[in-house]
N, C-alpha and C positions, 0 to 999 in steps of 0.2 A: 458231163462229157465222158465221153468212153477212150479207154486208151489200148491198147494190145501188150500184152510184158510177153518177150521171148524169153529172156532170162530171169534170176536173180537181181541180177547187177540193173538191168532194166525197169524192174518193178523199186529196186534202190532211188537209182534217178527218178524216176516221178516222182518218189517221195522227197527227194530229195528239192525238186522243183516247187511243191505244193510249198514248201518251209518257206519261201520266198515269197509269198500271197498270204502268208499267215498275220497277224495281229497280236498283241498281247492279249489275252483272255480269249483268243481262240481255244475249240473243241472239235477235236478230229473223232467221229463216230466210224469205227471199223464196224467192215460186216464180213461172214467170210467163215468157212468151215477150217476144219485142223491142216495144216499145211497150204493152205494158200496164199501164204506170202506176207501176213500181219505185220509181222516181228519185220521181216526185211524190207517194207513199207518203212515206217518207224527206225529202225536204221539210215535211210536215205533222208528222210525225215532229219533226224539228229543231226545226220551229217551237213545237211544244210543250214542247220542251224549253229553250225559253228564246234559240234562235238566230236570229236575224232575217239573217242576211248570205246570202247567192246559195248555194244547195244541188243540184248537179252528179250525173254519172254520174261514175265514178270509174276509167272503162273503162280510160286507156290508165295512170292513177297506182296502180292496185288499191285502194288505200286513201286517204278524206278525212278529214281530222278536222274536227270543230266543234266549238266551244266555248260553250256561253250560259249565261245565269245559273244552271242546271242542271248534271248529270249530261254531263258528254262524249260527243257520238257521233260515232263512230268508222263509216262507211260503204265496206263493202267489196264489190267488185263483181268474178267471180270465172270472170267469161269467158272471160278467156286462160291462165287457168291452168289447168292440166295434172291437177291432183289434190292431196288434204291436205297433201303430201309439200310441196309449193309454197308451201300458205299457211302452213306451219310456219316454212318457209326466209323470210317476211319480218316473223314475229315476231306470230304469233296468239299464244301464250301468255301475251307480254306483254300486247298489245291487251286480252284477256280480265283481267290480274291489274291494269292502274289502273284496275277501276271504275268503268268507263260503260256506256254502249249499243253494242254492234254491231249495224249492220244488215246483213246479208249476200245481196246479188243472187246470183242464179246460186247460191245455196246447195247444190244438188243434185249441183255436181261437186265439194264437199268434205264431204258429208255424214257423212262418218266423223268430222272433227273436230268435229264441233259438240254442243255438250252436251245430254244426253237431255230439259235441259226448257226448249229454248230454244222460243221461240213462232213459231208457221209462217204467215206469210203469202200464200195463195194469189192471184194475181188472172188472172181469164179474161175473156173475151169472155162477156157474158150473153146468154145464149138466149132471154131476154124481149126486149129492145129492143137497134135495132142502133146501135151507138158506144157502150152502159153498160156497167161492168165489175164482175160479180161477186168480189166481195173474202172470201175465207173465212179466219178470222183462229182458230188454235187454241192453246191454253195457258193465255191469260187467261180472266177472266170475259166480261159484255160490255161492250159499249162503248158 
């Protein structure tokens, strides 16, 4: 389903909504060029999930974790790596086996590891108005 983000705080809230449709061992697959809203996706995200504390890119640590009165998410961002082979070597299988949320930036350069029904998050630049970000969100219901 496609959604319209005017703002920041916009594209928060959906994320913020999708947390509520998530599952234990859920896999949020981002797609999305530099500044289009990943990280503040993933903040709404948290925040739904019960995190209130500063939620970050993950660029140069690969992986954050947060904790909130929820499900754990686990925020992976997957720019400097090279390919699957890489996020194996710092322990996706576990990330995946305690039971939380991954969110995964840059998912498209490890597409191969990621499970068949993990949920895809698109966000572009909307053709209707300039600075909104069209958000197309696939695997759940809607939001």
């Amino acid at each position: 389903m496609e959604y319209l983000s005017r703002s920041e705080a916009d594209t928060e809230d959906l994320g913020r909504r999708l947390a509520a449709a998530l599952s234990p061992g859920a896999v949020v697959a981002y797609r999305g060029g530099l500044g289009m809203g990943k990280t503040a996706f993933t903040r709404g995200l948290a925040r739904g999930m019960g995190y209130q504390g500063r939620v970050t890119s993950p660029t140069f640590t690969i992986v954050n974790e947060y904790e909130g009165e929820g499900l754990p998410l686990f925020h992976f961002d997957m720019y400097r790596l090279a390919g699957a082979g890489d996020l194996f070597d710092i322990g996706w299988e576990d990330y995946l086996d305690r039971g939380g949320v991954c969110a995964v930036e840059w998912s498209e350069r490890v597409e191969e590891a990621l499970p068949p029904d993990a949920v895809t998050v698109t966000i572009a630049r909307s053709p209707r108005e300039e600075g909104w970000r069209s958000i197309t969100v696939e695997g759940v219901g809607p939001l």
